[in-house]
N, C-alpha and C positions, 0 to 999 in steps of 0.2 A: 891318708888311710881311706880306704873304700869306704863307704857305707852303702845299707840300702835303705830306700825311699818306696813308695808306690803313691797315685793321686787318686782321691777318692773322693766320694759323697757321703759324710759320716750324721746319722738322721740325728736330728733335736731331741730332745727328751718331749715328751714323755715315751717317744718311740724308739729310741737305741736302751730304755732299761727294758722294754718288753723284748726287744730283739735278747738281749742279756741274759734274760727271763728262759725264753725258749734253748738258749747254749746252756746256760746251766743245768735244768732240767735234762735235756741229751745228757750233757757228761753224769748226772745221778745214773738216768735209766740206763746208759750205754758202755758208758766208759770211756767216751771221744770228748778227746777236749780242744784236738788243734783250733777251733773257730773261738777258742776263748783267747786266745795270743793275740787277737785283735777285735778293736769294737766294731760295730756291727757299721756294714759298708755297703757301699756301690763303687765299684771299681771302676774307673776311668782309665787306668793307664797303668797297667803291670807296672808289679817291682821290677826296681832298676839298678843299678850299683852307681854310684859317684861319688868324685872324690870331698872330703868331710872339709878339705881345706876351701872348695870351692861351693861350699854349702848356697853361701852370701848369693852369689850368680844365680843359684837357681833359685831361691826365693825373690831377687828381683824381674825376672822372668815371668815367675807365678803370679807374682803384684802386677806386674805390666797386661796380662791376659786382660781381655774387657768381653763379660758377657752382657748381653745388654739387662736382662730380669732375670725374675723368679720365676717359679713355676711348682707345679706339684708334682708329687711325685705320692705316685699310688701302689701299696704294698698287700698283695692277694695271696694267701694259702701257699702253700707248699709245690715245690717241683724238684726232678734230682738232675743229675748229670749219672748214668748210670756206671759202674757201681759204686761210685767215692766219694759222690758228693750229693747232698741236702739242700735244699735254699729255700727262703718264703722267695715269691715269684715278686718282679717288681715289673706292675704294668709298662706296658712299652708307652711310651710320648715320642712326639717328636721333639717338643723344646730336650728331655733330653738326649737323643741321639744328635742333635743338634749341638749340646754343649758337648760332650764325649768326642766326638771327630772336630769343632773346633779348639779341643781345648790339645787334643793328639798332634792338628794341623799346628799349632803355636810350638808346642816342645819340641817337637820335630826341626821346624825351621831354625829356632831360636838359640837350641840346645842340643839337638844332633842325637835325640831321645827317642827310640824306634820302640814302638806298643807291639810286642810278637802278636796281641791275639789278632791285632786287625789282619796281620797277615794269615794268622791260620785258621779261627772258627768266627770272625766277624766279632760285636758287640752286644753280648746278649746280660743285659741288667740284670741284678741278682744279689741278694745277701745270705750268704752262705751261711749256715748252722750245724754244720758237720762236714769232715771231711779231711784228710791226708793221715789222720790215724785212724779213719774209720774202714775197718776190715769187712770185706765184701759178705760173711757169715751176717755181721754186726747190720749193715748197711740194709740190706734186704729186712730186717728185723724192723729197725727203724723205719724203713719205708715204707712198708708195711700199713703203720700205724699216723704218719704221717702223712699220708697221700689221703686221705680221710679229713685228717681236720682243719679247722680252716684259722688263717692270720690273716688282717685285715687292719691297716692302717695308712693314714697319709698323712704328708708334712707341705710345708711351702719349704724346697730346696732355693734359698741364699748364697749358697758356699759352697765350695769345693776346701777341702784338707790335702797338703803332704803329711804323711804319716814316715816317720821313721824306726828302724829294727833299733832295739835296745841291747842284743844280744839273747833276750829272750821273748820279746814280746813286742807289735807294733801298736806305737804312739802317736797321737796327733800331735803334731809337731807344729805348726801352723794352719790357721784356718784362712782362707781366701773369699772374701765377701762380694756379692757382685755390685 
């Protein structure tokens, strides 16, 4: 059977409850809840469909990947994707666009796993706080009030997660340590 997967960056606490913080809040003030279906990310490599029997494969794949460290990762204020999407902005680094293209170049070769965005708007970091039920009325409202305030956190990124669909909601499913 299919399932879907995506591979992410899912932050430590105390920074994925404030992330949490901010969704919740949206869904009181707004009524948008799609970004509660999953904890709070950095996308590395769009969801993908694979088969559930060949789970095993691709988590030795994921364990075989070798980044060499850590690094930070720095999370600023607010930005949108206009009109559907929200996100606190996540400073650009190079360690990570470094791990994002070699972690794309590994699944690629190893697993025959093609990331659409690289081919169509490049890599641009981000954790999303609203967005695929947020109605373009709603969205301007929200942005509104969010392009004003500001979010401000960092973490030492360790890990990359496969996150799997449960049928209604995505789960860290495994965590991948560097």
């Amino acid at each position: 059977m299919l399932q879907k997967y995506f591979i992410a960056i899912v932050p430590p606490e105390p920074v994925l409850s404030s992330i949490q913080e901010v969704k919740q809040r949206i869904l009181e003030d707004y009524g948008t809840k799609g970004a509660l279906r999953s904890p709070g990310h950095i996308t590395l490599h769009m969801p993908f469909s694979w088969e559930e029997e060949k789970e095993e494969k691709l988590v030795t794949e994921l364990s075989a990947f070798r980044h060499k460290h850590s690094f930070e990762v720095q999370l600023k204020d607010y930005d949108c994707f206009e009109p559907r999407v929200v996100f606190i902005n996540v400073v650009e680094s190079a360690p990570l666009a470094a791990l994002q293209q070699s972690l794309v170049k590994h699944v690629k070769q190893k697993l025959q796993l093609f990331n659409q965005s690289d081919d169509m708007r490049g890599f641009h970091p981000h954790v999303t706080v609203a967005f695929r039920d947020l109605k373009k009325p709603v969205f301007y409202k929200l942005w509104e009030r969010h392009q004003h305030e500001s979010f401000e956190a960092d973490f030492e990124c360790t890990s990359f997660c496969l996150l799997k669909h449960n049928n209604q909601r995505w789960d860290v499913y495994r965590e991948f340590k560097f």
